[in-house]
C-alpha positions as CSV (number, residue, x, y, z in Angstrom):
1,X,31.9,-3.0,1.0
2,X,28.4,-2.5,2.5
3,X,25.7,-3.3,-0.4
4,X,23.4,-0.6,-1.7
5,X,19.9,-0.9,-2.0
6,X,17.5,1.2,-4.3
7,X,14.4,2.5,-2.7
8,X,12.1,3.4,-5.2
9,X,8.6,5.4,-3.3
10,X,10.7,6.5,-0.6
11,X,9.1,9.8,0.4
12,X,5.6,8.2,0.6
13,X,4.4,6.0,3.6
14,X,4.9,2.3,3.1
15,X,8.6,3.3,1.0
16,X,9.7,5.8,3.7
17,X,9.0,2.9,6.1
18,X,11.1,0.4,4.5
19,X,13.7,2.9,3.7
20,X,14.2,3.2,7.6
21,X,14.2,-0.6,8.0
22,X,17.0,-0.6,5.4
23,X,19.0,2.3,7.0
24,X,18.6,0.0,10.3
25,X,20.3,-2.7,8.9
26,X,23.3,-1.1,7.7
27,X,22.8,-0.9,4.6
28,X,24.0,2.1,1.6
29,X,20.5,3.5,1.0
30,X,19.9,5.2,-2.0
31,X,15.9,6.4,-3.1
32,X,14.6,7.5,-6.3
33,X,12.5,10.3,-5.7
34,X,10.3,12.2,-8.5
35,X,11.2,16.2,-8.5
36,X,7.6,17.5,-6.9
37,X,7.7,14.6,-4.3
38,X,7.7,16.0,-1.1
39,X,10.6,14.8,0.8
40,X,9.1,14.8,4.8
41,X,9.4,11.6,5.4
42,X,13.3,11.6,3.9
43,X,14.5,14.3,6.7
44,X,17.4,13.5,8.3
45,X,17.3,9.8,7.1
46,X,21.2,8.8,6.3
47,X,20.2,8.0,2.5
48,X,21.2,9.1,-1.2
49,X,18.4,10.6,-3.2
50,X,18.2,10.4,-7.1
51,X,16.0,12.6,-8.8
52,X,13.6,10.4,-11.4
53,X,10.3,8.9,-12.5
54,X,10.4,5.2,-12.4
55,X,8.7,5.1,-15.7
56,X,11.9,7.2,-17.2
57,X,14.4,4.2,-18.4
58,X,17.4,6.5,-18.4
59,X,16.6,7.3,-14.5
60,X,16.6,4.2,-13.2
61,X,19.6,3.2,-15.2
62,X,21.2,6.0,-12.7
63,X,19.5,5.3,-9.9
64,X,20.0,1.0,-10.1
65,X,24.1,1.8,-10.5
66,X,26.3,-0.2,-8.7
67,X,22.8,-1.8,-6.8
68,X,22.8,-5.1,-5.2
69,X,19.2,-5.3,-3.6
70,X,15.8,-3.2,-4.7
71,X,12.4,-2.7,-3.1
72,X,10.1,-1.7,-5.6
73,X,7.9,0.1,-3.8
74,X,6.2,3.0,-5.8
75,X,2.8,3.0,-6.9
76,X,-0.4,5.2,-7.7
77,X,-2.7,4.4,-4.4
78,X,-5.3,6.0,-5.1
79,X,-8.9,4.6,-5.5
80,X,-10.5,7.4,-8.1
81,X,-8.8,9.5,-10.5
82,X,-10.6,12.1,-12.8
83,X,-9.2,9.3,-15.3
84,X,-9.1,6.0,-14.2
85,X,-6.7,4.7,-17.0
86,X,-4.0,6.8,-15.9
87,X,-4.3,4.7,-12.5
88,X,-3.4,1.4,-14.5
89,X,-0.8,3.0,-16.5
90,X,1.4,3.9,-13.9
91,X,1.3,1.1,-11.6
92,X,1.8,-1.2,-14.8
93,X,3.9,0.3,-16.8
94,X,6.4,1.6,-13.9
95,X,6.6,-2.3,-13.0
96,X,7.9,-3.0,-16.3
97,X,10.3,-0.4,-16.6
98,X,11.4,-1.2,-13.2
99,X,12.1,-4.4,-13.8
100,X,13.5,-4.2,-17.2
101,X,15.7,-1.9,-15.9
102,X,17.2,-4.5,-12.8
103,X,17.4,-7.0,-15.1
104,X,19.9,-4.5,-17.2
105,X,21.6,-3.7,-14.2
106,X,22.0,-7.4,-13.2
107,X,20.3,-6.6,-9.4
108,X,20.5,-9.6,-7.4
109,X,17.4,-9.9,-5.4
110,X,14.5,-7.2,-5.7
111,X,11.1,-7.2,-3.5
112,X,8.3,-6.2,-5.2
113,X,5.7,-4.6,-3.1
114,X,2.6,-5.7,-4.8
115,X,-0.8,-5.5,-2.5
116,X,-3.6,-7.7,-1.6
117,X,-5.9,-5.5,-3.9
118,X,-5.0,-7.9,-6.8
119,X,-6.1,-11.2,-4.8
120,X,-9.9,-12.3,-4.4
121,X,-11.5,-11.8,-1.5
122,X,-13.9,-14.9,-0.5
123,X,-17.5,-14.8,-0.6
124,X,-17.6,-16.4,2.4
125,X,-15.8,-14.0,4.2
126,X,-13.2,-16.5,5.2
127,X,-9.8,-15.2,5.2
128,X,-8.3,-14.9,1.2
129,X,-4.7,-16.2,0.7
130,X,-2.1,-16.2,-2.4
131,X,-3.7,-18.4,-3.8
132,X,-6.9,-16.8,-4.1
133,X,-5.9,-14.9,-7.4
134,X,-8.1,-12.1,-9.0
135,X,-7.9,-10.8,-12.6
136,X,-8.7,-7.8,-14.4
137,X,-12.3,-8.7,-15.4
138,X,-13.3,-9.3,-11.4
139,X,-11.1,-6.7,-10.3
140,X,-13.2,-3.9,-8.8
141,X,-11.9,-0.3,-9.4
142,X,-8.7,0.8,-11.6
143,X,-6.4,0.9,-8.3
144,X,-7.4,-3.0,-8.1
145,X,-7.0,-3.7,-11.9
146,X,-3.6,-1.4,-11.8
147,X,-2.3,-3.6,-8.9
148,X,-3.3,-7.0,-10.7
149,X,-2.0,-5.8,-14.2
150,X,1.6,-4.8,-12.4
151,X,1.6,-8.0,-10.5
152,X,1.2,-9.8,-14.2
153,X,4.1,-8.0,-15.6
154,X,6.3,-8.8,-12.5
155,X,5.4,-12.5,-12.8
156,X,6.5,-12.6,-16.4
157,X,9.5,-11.0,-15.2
158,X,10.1,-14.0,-12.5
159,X,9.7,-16.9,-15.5
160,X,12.0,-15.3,-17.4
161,X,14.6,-15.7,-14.3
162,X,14.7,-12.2,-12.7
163,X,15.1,-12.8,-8.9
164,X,12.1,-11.4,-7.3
165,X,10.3,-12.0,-4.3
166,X,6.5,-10.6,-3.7
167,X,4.9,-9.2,-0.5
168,X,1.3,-8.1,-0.7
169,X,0.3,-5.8,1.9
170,X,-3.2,-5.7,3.1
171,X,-4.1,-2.0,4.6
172,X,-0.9,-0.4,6.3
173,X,-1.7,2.2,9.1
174,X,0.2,4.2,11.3
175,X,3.1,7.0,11.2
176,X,3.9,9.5,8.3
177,X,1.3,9.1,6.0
178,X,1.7,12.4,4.6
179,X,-0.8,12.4,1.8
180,X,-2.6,10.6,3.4
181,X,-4.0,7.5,2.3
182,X,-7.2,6.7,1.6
183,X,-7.5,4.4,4.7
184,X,-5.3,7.6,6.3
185,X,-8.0,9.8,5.2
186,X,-10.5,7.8,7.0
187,X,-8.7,7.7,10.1
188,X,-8.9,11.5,9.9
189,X,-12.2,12.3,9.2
190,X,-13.7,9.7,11.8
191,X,-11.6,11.1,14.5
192,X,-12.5,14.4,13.5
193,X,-16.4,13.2,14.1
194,X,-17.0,13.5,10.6
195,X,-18.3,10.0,10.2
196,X,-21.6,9.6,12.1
197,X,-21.9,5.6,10.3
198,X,-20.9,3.3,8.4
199,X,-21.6,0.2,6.2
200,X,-21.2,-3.5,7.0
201,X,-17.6,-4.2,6.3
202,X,-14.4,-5.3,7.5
203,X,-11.0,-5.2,6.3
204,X,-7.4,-6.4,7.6
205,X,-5.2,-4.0,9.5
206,X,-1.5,-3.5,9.7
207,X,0.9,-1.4,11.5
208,X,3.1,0.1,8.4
209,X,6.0,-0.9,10.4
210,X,5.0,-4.1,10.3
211,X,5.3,-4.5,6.7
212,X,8.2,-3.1,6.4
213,X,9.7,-5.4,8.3
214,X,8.0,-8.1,6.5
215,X,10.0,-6.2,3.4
216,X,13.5,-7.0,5.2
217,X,12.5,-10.6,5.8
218,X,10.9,-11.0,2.2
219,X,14.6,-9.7,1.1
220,X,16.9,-12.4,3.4
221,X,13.9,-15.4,3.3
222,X,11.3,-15.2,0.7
223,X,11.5,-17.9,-2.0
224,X,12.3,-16.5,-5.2
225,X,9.0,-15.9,-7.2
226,X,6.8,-16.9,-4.3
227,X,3.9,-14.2,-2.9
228,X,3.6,-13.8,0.6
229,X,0.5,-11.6,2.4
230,X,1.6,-9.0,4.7
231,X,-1.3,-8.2,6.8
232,X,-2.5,-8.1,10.3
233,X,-5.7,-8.5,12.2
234,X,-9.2,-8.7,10.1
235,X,-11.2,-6.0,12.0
236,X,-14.7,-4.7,10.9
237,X,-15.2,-1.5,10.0
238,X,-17.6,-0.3,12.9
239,X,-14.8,-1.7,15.3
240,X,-12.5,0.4,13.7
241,X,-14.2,3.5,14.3
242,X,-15.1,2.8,17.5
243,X,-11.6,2.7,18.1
244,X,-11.1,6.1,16.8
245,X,-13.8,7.3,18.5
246,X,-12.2,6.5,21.8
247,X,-8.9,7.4,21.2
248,X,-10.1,10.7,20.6
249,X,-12.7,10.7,23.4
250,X,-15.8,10.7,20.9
251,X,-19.0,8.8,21.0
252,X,-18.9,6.2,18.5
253,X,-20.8,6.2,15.5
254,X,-23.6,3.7,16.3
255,X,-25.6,3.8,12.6
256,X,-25.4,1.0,10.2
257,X,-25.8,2.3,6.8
258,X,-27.8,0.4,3.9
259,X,-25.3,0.5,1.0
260,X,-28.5,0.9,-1.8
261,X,-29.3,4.4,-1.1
262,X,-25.8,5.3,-0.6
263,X,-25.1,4.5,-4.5
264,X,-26.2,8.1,-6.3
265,X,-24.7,10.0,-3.2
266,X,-21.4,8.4,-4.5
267,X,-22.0,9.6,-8.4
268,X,-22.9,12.9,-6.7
269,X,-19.6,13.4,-5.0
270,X,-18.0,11.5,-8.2
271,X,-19.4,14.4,-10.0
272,X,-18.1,17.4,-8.0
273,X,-14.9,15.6,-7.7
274,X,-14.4,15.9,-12.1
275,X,-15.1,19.6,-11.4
276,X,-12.9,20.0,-8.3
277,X,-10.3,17.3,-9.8
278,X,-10.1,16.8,-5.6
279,X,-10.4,13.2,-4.8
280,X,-13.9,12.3,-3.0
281,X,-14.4,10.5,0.6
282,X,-17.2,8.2,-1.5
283,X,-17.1,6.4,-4.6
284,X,-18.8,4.0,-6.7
285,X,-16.0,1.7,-6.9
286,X,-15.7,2.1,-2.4
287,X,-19.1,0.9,-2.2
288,X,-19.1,-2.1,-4.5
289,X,-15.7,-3.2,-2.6
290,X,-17.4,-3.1,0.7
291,X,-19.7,-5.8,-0.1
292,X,-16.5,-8.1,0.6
293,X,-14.8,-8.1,3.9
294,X,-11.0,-7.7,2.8
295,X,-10.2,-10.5,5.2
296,X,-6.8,-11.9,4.5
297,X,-4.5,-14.4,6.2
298,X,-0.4,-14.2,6.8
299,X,-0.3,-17.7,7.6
300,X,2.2,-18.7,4.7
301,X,4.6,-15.2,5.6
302,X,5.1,-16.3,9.5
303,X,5.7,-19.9,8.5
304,X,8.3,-18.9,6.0
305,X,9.7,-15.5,7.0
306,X,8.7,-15.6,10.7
307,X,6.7,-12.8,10.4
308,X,4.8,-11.1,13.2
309,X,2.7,-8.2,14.3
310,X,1.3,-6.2,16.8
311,X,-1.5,-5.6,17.9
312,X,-4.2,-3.7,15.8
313,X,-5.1,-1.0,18.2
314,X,-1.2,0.2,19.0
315,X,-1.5,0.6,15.2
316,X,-4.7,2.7,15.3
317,X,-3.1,4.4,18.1
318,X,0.0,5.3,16.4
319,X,-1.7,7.0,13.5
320,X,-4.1,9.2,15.1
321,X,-0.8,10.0,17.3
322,X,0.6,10.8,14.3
323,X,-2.2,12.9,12.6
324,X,-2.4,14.7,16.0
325,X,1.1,16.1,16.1
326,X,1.3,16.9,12.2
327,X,-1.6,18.9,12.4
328,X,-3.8,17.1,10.6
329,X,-6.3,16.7,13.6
């Protein structure tokens, strides 16, 4: 009998991407969608769909039936929310009922998609690993705090014996990012010429592919209650948009911004944002993460897993391919 595995956030961009990685490999694919999720990124994909909110004990009782393997995969990514607490509760509280509920079912292996948000970047700018561990007092933001409380709740999970494995991606890009992303969003708006500069920063890019696959390998190689990065290529942020300037055959942006000045712009658009309830392009929270380049390293994934990836330009490429076709650009 071919096992079944649960895909919980399978209509948004990192679960619809390990949801095809799962379909690839022959297994039964069920997801657990919530009833106003759109389901693009579920169209013509050979998968069961249960109808749920992970936080919803008697729903993922259904949805976990007669499951061997689960990627948890759902989460709140957003970096601002009109409230902030709501952010944490989600991302915290769906981990728990998540995982009390595959314990209940008596789910063999789960992979839980946790994020490099709750690790430490380094002063130094050197590249972070798993072992550079944040908490909720340094954590910047409630997306950051959200993602470090969950991770908590998993762990407490894992000493208690549940069988899970965790992957923490670093900034997927690429294909079907519907909503999009924040880092989506700034693809879109620098290839539409909408950012003229930019601050000093750098972060670590990943095809979403990529991490999906690293999913997969987490699932068949990862060492129970081990951590293991999934990222790509540390890239700064004016290299970035110089990309995107290119690809879309722009003049890149060539302005280096001070971040100082910058700070009651973001209460500004904070502001508007309460009165719009519309998410804004700048926040307070963006700014004080920028003063750390969210360099991270994979070493520790491609020793174990044999993890790879390409290239971080065929990634830029793919998503403003993408954003291109669905009408976004």
């Amino acid at each position: 009998m071919t096992d079944r595995v649960l895909v919980t956030g399978a209509s948004g961009f990192l679960g619809s991407a390990v949801l095809r990685k799962t379909i690839e490999r022959g297994y039964a694919a069920r997801v657990l969608v919530r009833p106003n999720s759109p389901r693009a990124n579920l169209a013509g994909l050979d998968c069961e769909i249960a109808v749920g909110d992970i936080r919803d004990r008697a729903a993922m009782a259904v949805a976990l039936r007669e499951v061997r393997y689960l990627f948890h995969v759902a989460a709140d990514y957003r970096l601002w929310a009109h409230d902030p607490d709501e952010i944490i509760r989600n991302n915290r509280d769906g981990a728990r009922m998540v995982m009390e509920a595959a314990r209940e079912a008596g789910v063999d292996r789960i992979v839980y998609t946790s994020s490099v948000a709750a690790l430490k970047p380094r002063e130094d700018g050197s590249d972070a690993d798993e072992g550079d561990r944040s908490d909720m007092n340094r954590a910047v933001g409630a997306y950051k705090k959200s993602k470090v409380a969950a991770e908590r709740v998993v762990e407490e999970e894992i000493a208690q014996g549940l069988p899970v494995v965790i992957v923490s991606p670093s900034t997927p890009i690429g294909p079907r990012d519907i909503r999009p992303t924040p880092t989506g969003r700034v693809i879109v708006e620098a290839a539409k010429g909408n950012m003229p500069a930019y601050v000093e920063t750098g972060l670590n890019l990943v095809h979403v592919d990529d991490v999906a696959e690293g999913h997969m390998l987490a699932l068949s190689k990862g060492r129970m209650g081990e951590n293991y990065i999934l990222g790509g290529h540390n890239v700064m942020l004016k290299e970035m948009l110089a990309e995107i300037a290119r690809l879309m055959t722009r003049k890149p942006p060539r302005l280096s911004l001070p971040r100082a000045p910058l700070y009651p712009l973001a209460y500004v658009t904070e502001l508007i944002a309460r009165l719009t309830r519309k998410e804004p392009m700048l926040t307070v929270d963006a700014l004080k993460m920028s003063k750390h380049k969210m360099f991270f390293s994979s070493a520790k994934a491609k020793r174990e897993l044999g993890y790879a990836t390409r290239p971080w330009r065929l990634a830029i490429a793919d998503a403003v391919n993408w954003f291109k076709v669905s009408g976004y650009l």
